[in-house]
C-alpha positions as CSV (number, residue, x, y, z in Angstrom):
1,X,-71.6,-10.0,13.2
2,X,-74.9,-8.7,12.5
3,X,-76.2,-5.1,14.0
4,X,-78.7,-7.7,15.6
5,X,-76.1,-9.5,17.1
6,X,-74.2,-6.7,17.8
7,X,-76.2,-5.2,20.3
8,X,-76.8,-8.4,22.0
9,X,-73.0,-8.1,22.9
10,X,-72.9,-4.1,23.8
11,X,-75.9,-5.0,26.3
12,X,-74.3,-7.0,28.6
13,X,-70.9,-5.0,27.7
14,X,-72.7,-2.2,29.7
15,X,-74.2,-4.3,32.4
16,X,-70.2,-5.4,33.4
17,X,-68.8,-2.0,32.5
18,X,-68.5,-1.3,36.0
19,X,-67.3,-5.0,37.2
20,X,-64.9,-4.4,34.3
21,X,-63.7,-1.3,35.5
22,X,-62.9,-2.5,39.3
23,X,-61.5,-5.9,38.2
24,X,-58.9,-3.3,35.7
25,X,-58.0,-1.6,38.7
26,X,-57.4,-4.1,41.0
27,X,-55.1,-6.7,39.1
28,X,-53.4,-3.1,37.5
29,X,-53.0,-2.2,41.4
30,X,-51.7,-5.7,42.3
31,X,-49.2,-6.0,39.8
32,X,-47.9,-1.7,40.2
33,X,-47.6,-2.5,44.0
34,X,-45.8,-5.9,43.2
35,X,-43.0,-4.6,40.9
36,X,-42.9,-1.3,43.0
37,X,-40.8,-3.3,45.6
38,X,-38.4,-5.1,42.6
39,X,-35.4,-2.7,43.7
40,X,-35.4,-3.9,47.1
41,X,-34.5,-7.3,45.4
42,X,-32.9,-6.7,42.7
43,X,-29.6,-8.6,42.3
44,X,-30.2,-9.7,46.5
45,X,-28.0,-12.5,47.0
46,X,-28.8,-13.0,50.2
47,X,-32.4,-13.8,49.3
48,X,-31.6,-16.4,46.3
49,X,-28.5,-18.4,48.4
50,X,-31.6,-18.5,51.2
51,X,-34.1,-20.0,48.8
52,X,-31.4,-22.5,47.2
53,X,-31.8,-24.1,50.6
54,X,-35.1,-25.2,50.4
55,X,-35.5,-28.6,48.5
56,X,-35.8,-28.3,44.4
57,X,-39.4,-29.5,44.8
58,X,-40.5,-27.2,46.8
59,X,-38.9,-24.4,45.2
60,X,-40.3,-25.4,41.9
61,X,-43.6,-25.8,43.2
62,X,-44.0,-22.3,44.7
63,X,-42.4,-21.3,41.3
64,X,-39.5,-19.3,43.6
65,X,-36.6,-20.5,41.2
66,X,-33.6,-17.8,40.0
67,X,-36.1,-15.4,42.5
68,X,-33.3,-13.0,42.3
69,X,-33.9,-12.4,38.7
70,X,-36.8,-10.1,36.7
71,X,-38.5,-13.8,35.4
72,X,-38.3,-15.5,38.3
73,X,-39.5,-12.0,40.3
74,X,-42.1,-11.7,38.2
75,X,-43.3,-15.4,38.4
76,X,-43.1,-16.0,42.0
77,X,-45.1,-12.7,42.8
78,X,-47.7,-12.5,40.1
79,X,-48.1,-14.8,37.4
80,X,-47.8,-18.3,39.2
81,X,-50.4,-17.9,41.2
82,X,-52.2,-15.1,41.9
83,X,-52.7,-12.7,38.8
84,X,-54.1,-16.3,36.6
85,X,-56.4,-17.0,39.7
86,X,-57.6,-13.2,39.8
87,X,-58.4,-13.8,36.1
88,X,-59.8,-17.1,36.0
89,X,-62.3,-15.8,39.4
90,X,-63.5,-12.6,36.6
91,X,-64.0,-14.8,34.0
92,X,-66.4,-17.1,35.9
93,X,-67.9,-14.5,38.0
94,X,-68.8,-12.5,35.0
95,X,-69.8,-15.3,33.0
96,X,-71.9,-16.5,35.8
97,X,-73.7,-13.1,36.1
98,X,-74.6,-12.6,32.4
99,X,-75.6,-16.0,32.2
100,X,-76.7,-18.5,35.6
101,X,-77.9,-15.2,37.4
102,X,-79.7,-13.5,35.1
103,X,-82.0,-17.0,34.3
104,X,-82.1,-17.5,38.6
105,X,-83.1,-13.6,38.9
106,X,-85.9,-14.2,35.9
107,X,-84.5,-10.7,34.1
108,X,-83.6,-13.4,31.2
109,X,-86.5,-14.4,30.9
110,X,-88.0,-11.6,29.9
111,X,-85.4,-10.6,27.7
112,X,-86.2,-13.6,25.6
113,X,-89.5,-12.7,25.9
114,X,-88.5,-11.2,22.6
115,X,-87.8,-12.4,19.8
116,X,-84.5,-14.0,20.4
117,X,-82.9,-17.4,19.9
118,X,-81.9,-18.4,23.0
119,X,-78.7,-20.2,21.7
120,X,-77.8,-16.9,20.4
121,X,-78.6,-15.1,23.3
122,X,-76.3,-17.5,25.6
123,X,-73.4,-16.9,22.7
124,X,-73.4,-12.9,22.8
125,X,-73.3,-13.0,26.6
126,X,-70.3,-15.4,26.2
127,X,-68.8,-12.8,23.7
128,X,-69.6,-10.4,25.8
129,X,-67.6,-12.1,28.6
130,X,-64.5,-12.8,26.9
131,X,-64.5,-8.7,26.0
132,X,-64.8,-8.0,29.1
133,X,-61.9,-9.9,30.2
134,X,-60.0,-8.9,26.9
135,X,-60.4,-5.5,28.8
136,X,-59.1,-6.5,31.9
137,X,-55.9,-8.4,30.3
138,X,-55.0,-5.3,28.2
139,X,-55.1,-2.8,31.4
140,X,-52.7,-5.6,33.0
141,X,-50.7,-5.3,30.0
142,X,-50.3,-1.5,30.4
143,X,-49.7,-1.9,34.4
144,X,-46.8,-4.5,34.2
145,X,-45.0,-2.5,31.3
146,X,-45.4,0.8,33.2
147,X,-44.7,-0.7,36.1
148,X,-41.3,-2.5,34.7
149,X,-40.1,0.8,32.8
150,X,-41.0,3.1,36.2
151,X,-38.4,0.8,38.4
152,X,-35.9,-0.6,35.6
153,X,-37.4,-4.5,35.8
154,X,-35.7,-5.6,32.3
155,X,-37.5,-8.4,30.6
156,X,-37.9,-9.4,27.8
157,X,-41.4,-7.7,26.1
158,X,-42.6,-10.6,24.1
159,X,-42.4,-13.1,27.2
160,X,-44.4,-11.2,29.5
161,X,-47.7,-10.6,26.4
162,X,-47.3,-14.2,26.3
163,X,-47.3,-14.3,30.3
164,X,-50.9,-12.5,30.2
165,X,-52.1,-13.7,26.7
166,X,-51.8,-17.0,28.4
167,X,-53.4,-15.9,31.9
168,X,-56.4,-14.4,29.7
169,X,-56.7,-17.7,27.3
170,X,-56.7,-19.7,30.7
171,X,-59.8,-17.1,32.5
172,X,-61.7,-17.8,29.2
173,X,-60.9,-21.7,29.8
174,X,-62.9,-21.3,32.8
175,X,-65.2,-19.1,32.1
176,X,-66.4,-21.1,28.9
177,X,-66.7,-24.0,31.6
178,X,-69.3,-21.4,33.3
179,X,-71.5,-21.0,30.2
180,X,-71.4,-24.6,29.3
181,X,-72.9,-25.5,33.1
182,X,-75.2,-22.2,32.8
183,X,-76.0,-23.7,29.6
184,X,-77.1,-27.1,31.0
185,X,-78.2,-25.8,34.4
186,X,-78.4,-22.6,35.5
187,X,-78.1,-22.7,39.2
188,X,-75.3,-19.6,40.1
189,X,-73.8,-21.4,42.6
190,X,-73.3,-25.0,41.0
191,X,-71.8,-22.5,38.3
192,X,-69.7,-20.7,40.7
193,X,-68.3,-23.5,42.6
194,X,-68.0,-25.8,39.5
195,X,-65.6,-22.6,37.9
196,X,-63.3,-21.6,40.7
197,X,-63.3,-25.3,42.4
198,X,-62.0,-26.9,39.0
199,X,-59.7,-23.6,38.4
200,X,-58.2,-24.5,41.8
201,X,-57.7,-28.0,41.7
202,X,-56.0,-27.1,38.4
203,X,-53.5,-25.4,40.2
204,X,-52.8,-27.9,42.9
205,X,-52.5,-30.6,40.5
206,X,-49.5,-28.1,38.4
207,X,-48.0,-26.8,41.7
208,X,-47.9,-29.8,43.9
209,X,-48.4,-33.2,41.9
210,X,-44.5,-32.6,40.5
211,X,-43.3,-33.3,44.0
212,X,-44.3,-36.8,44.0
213,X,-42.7,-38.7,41.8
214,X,-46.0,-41.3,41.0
215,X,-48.0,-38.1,41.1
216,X,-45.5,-35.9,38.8
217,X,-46.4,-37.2,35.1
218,X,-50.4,-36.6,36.3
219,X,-49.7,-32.7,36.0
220,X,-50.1,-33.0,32.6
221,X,-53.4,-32.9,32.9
222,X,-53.9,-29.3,34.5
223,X,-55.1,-26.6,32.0
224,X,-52.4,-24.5,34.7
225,X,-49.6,-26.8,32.8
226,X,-50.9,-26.2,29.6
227,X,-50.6,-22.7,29.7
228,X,-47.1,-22.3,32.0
229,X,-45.7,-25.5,32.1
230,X,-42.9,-24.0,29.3
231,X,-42.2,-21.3,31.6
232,X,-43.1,-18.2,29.7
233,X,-41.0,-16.0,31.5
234,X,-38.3,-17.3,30.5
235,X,-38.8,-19.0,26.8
236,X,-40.9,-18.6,23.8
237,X,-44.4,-20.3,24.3
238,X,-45.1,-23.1,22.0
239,X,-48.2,-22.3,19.7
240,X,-49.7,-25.5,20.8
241,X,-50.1,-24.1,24.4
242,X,-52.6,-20.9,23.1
243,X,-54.4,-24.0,21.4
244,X,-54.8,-26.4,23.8
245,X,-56.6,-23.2,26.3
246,X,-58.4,-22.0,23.0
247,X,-60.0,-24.9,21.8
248,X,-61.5,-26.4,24.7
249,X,-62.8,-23.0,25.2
250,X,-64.9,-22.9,22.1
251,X,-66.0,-26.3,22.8
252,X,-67.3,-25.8,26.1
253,X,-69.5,-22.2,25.1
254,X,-70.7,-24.9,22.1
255,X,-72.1,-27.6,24.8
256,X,-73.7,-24.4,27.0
257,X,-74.8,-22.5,23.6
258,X,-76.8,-26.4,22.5
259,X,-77.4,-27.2,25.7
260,X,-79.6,-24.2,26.6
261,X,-81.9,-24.8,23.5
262,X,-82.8,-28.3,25.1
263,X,-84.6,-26.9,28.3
264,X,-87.2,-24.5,29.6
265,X,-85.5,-21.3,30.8
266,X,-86.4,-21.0,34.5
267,X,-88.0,-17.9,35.8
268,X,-87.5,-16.4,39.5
């Protein structure tokens, strides 16, 4: 990368230093808050004979199985649900704001006023994205091992980077989805909803289709399966789920980075 280049990506780096900052704090507060209260059900019987009670399915879906144990803790508070949807909503919000919102406001346009390639422009604020949410994954990181070393939540290290690593890998899924429709069209709110609408129906199709047995082989299709359908809590990660989150990924910023050379860029 270029010095050119370079400061194409340390631009918008600054412009979401501060987004970066409060999205670090918040998921590092979530997951410190979380594990603070790991004590209280550590080794609780009571709690897992209540939860073998409910039907497999449901349990499975609301990823509550072995909840007595650090994996199953950790999953069933944090990483099945609510840390990858706190990720995936930063990736596309960010994307959306150094990319859909800037056109929409007309700042964009006078930043290629200069002269800038437009397909590189749209690339370096992509880059800049997935910093920025490289950021925010490795402040999680820090959090959850803090966290698990403060209250004696014993896990295995290399499952829970490859918890996060796939939470990040899925964010950038999304958020390359954000730059590809930014790159095509940039209305901030078709980019907005498109992002966090497919990132939810994602997670409804994982979390619910397995409960139907007609419904159950269709769950393969859910990036949210791709990245935690080998439950990385609890077993190594196959190398083929990092792929199948990365590649689409780079994909998707290549249809927004084309696209956005085949159009006028609006103004406000």
């Amino acid at each position: 990368m270029n010095a050119r280049m370079l400061e194409l990506v340390v631009g918008p780096l600054r412009a979401m230093m501060r987004a970066t900052l409060w999205w670090s704090i918040g998921l590092a507060a979530l997951v410190a808050g979380t594990i603070s209260v790991w004590p209280a059900f550590k080794g609780s019987s009571g709690i897992s004979q209540a939860i073998d009670q409910l039907p497999s399915g449901v349990v499975q879906a609301f990823g509550l199985a072995d909840f007595g144990t650090p994996a199953g803790f950790l999953r069933a508070n944090l990483y099945d649900f609510f840390v990858p949807l706190l990720i995936v909503i930063a990736a596309v919000v960010l994307a959306n704001g150094q990319t859909a919102s800037e056109e929409a406001s007309g700042r964009l346009e006078l930043y290629l006023a200069q002269p800038i390639d437009r397909r590189v422009a749209l690339l370096c604020r992509a880059i800049a994205a997935l910093v920025a949410i490289m950021a925010i994954t490795v402040v999680l990181l820090v959090a959850q091992l803090a966290s698990d070393a403060a209250v004696g939540l014993n896990i295995d290290t290399g499952y829970v980077l490859s918890t996060i690593i796939l939470c990040a890998l899925l964010g950038a899924l999304h958020g390359s989805l954000a730059v590809a429709i930014a790159g095509v069209r940039a209305r901030p709110s078709i980019v907005l909803g498109a992002g966090i609408g497919v990132a939810i129906a994602g997670c409804v199709v994982a979390s619910l289709f397995p409960l139907s047995s007609v419904l159950a082989p269709w769950r393969h299709i859910s990036p949210w399966d791709w990245a935690f359908g080998g439950n990385p809590l609890d077993h190594a990660t196959e190398l083929w789920r990092y792929a199948a989150l990365a590649v689409p990924s780079v994909i998707l910023t290549a249809i927004g980075v084309f696209a956005v050379a085949r159009r006028d860029i609006s103004g406000a």
